[in-house]
N, C-alpha and C positions, 0 to 999 in steps of 0.2 A: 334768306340770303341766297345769293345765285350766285352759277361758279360759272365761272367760263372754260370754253374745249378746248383743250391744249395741243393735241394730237389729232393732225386732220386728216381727214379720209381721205384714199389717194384715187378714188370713183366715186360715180352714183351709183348707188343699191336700186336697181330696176323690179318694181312688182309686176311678173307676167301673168298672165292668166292663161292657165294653164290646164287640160284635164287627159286622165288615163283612164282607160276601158279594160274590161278584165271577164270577157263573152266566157262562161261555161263549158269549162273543158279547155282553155286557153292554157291554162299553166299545169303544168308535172305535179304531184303528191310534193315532191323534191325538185323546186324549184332553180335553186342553186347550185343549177350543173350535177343533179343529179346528188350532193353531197346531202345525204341528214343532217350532218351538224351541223352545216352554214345555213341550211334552210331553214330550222330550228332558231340559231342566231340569228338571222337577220326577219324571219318572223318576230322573236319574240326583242328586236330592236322596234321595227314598225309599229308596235303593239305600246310600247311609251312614247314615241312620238305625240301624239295629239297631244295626250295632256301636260307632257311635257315641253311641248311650242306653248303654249295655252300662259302656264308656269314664267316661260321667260318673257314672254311679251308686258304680263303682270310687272315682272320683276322691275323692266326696264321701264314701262309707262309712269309705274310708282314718283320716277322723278324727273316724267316729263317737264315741269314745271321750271326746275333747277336746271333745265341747260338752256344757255343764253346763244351758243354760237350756234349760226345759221347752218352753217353746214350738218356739224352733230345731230340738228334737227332733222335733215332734211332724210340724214343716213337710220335715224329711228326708223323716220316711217316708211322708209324701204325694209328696214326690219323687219318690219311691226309685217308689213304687209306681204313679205315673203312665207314668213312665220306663219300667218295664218294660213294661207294657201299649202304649206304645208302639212297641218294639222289636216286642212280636208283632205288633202290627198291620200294621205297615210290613214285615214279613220275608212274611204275606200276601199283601200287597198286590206283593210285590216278586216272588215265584212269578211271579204275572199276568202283571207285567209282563214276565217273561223268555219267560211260552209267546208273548207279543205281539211277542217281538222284540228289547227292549231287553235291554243287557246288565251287567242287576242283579247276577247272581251273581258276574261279575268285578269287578266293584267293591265289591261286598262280602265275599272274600276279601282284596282289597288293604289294605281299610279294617282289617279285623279283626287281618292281620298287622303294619301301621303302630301302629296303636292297643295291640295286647297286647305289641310292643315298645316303646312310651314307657311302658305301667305299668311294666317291667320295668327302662328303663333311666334314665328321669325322675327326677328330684327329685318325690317327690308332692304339694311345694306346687307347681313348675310348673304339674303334672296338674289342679290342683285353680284356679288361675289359667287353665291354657287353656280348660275345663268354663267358667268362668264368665264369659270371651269368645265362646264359642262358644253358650251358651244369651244373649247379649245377640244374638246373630246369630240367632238364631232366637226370639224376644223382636222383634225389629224385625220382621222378615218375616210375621211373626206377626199385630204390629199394624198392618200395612200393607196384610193381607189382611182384618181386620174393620174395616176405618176405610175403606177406596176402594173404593168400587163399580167403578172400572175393573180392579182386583184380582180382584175376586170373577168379573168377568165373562171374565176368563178363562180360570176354569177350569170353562166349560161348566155341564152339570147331570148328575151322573150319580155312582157311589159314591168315586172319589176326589177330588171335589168336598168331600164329605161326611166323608172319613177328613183331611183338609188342613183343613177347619174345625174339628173337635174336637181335632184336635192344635194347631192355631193355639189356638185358647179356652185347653187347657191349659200350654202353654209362655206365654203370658200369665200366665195363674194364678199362676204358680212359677217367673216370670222371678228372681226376687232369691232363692229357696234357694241355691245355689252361690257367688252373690256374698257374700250373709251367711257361709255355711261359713268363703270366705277370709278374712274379714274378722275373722271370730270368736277364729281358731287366727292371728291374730298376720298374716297376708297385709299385704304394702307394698304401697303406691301405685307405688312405683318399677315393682316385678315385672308386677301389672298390668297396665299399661299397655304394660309392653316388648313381653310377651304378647301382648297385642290384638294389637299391630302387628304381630309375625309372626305370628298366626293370618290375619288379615287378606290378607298378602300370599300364604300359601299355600295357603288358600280358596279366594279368589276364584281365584286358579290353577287350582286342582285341581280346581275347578265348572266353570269354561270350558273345561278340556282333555279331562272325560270329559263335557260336554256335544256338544262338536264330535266326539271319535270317537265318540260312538254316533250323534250325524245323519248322519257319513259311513258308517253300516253301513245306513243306513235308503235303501233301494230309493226310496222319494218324493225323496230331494232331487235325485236324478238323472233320474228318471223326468218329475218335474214343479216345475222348477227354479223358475218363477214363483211356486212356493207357498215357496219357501224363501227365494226373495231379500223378499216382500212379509213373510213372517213377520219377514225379517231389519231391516226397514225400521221392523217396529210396535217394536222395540229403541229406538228414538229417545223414545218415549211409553210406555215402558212404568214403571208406579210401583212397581216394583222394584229399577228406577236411576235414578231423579228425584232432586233435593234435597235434598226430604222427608226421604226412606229415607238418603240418604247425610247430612243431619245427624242423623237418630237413630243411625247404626252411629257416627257419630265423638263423638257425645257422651259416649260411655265411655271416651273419651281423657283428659277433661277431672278434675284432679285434683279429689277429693272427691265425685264422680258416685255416685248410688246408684241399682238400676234403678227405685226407685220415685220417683226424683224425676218422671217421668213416672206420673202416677196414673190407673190405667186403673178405676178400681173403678164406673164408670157402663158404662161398654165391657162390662166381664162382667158388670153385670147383665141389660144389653140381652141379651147373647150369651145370658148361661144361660136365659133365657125360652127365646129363642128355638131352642137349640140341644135344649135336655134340659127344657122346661116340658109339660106334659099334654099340649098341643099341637104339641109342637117339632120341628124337623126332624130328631131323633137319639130322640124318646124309645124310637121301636122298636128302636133298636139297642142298648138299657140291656137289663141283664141283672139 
């Protein structure tokens, strides 16, 4: 049986090609303005990436088949092909961070075993509900980092500044592919939702528990503990756990929610100027 797309895309999902360099001695111990605990988080963010793009592309190709509307097709394979482009980017970027110290490679063999055991032992509409929980989760974070300048300011000035805006801009772009997939091939509001909430609980779990063991492997928090408890302090201000950001993650709880009931279409235009225009802060890095 095939279903047809209810819900159409309101762009084309554009695949760039795209690459970031990252020359020896290029970035800080403390990438992230200087901060441990952000540099720690958003290491050990980068560090599932790969096999977690890897995860959804599965997730969504699973029912390539089942979508009949042209368009829905077309915004897969700008998915599909953002998606991958991000796994390389982030696998990268993830090297770096391992000669630096942090401990990417084990986090990203856990992820890759966790992960290639749900494609195998999941229902692949879970698979394809948890994908489109988890791309609202990076959807939010996303928009959080081109909408707050207290956002941006923390992640310094330097090339993963640069690799965390163009993946924020495009996880914006093709926030609602995945959501559409479920919705298309028949996805309940009931599953949804149940979804969210344990992606939810075991997220934020599993971000806080390999965020703390890689700052307890990191030499500075012991060394110079005043940098860790003031890092630990800017947590109270920081708008990655403000209101804000927690009523955008809980609004996909809410029955009937689509990700574009939030319409960012002024957001990317701003961003695309600015990111990939003649002038822009990525066009050298287009290929």
């Amino acid at each position: 049986m095939t279903v047809a797309y209810a819900e159409k895309p309101k762009r084309a999902i554009r695949t760039r090609r795209i690459k970031f360099d990252y020359p020896t001695g290029s970035l800080d111990r403390h990438f992230a303005g200087g901060d441990p605990i952000m540099s720690h988080v958003v290491a050990m963010l980068s560090a599932v990436f790969p096999e977690g793009e890897d995860f959804f592309i599965r997730s969504v190709r699973h029912y390539a088949d089942r979508i009949t509307d042209p368009e829905l097709k077309e915004a897969v394979a700008g998915f599909t092909g953002q998606e991958v482009t991000h796994a390389r980017e982030h696998r990268a970027l993830n090297e770096r961070l391992q000669d630096m110290g942090y401990p990417t490679r084990r986090l990203d063999r856990l992820v890759g075993r966790d992960l290639n055991r749900a494609t195998r032992k999941v229902p692949p509409r879970v698979c394809l509900a948890a994908t489109a929980a988890l791309e609202h989760y990076t959807a939010a974070l996303a928009e959080t980092l081109l909408t707050d300048e207290r956002a941006l300011a923390l992640l310094g000035d330097n090339e993963v500044r640069s690799v965390l805006l163009w993946h924020a801009y495009e996880e914006s772009e093709h926030k609602a592919v995945a959501f559409d997939v479920y919705r298309a091939i028949g996805g309940t509001e009931k599953m949804r939702i149940r979804v969210m909430r344990s992606i939810t609980v075991g997220f934020l779990l599993s971000m806080t528990l390999n965020a703390i063991l890689s700052l307890l492997a990191d030499r500075t928090t012991y060394r110079h503990p005043g940098r860790a408890l003031a890092s630990i302090a800017k947590l109270r201000t920081s708008p990655f756990l403000d209101k804000k950001m927690r009523q955008r993650i809980a609004a996909y709880n809410r029955v009937g929610f689509h990700p574009n009931d939030n319409d960012n279409t002024e957001l990317l235009a701003r961003w695309s100027e600015e990111l990939f225009g003649a002038e822009g802060r990525l066009a050298g890095n287009l290929r």
